[in-house]
C-alpha positions as CSV (number, residue, x, y, z in Angstrom):
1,X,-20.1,-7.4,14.2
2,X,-17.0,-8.1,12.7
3,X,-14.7,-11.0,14.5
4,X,-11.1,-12.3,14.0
5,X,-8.1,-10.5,12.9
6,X,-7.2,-10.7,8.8
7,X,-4.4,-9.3,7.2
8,X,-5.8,-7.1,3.9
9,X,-4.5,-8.1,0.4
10,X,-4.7,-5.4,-1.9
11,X,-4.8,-6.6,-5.4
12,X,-3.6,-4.2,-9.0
13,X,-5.9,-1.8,-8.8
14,X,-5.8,-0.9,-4.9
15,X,-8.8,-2.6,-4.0
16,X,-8.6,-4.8,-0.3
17,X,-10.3,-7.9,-0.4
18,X,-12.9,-8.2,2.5
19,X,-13.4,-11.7,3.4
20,X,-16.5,-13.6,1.4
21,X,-18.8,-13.7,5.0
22,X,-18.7,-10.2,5.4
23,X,-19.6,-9.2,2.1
24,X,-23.6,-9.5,2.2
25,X,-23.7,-7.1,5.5
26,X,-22.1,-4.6,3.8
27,X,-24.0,-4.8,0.0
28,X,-25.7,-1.5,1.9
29,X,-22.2,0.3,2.1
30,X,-19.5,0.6,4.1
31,X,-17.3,3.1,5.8
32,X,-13.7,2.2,6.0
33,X,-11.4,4.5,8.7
34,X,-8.5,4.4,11.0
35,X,-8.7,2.3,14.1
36,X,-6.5,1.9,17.2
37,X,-2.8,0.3,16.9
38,X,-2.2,0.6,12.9
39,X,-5.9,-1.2,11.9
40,X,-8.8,-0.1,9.9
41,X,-12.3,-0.1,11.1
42,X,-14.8,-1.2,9.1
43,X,-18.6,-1.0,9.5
44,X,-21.8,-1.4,7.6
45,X,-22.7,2.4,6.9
46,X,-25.8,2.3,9.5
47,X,-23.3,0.7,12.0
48,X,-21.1,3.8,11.5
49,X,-23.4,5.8,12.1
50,X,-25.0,4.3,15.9
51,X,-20.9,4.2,16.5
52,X,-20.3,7.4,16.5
53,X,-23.4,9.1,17.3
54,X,-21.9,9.2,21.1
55,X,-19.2,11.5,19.5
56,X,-21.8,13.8,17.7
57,X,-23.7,14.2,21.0
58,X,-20.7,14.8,23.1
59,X,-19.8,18.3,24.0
60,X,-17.4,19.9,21.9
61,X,-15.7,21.5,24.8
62,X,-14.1,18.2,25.7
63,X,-10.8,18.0,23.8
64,X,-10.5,14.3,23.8
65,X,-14.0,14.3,22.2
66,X,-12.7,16.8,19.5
67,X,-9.3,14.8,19.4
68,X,-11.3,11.3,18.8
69,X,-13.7,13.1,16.2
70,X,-11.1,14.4,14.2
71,X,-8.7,11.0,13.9
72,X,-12.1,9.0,13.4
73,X,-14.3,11.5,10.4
74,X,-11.0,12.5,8.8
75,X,-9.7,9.2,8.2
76,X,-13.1,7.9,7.0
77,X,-14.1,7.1,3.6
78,X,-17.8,5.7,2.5
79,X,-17.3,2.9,0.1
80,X,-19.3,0.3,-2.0
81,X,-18.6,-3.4,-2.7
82,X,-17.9,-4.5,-6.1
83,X,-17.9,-8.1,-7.4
């Protein structure tokens, strides 16, 4: 788990700086997506994936389930760290 509230940087190329702590938990991947209230989520890829099994498992005739699944996999991207 992720704690505190940072403001991302991006740097010349596009890239956001993820604070030096978080980096080693995420050397496996990472998904980055929209949150709640203008923020990004970001988890370690296996987090991702325990996060929103509940939304795969959930019946599709609920709209708010399809509403939430759309916002959250559209907006997410799988990404690597670099040095």
């Amino acid at each position: 788990m992720f704690l505190g509230t940072y403001t991302p940087r991006l740097d010349d190329k596009g890239r956001i700086a993820l604070p030096a702590r978080f980096r080693p938990e995420l050397d496996g991947g990472l998904v980055i997506c929209k949150g709640q209230d203008r923020c990004l989520f970001v988890f370690a890829t296996a987090e991702f994936d325990r996060f929103t099994q509940a939304l795969r498992d959930a019946p599709v005739t609920d709209r708010r389930v399809r509403d939430s699944s759309r916002v959250l996999f559209a907006s997410a991207s799988n990404e690597t760290t670099d040095g």
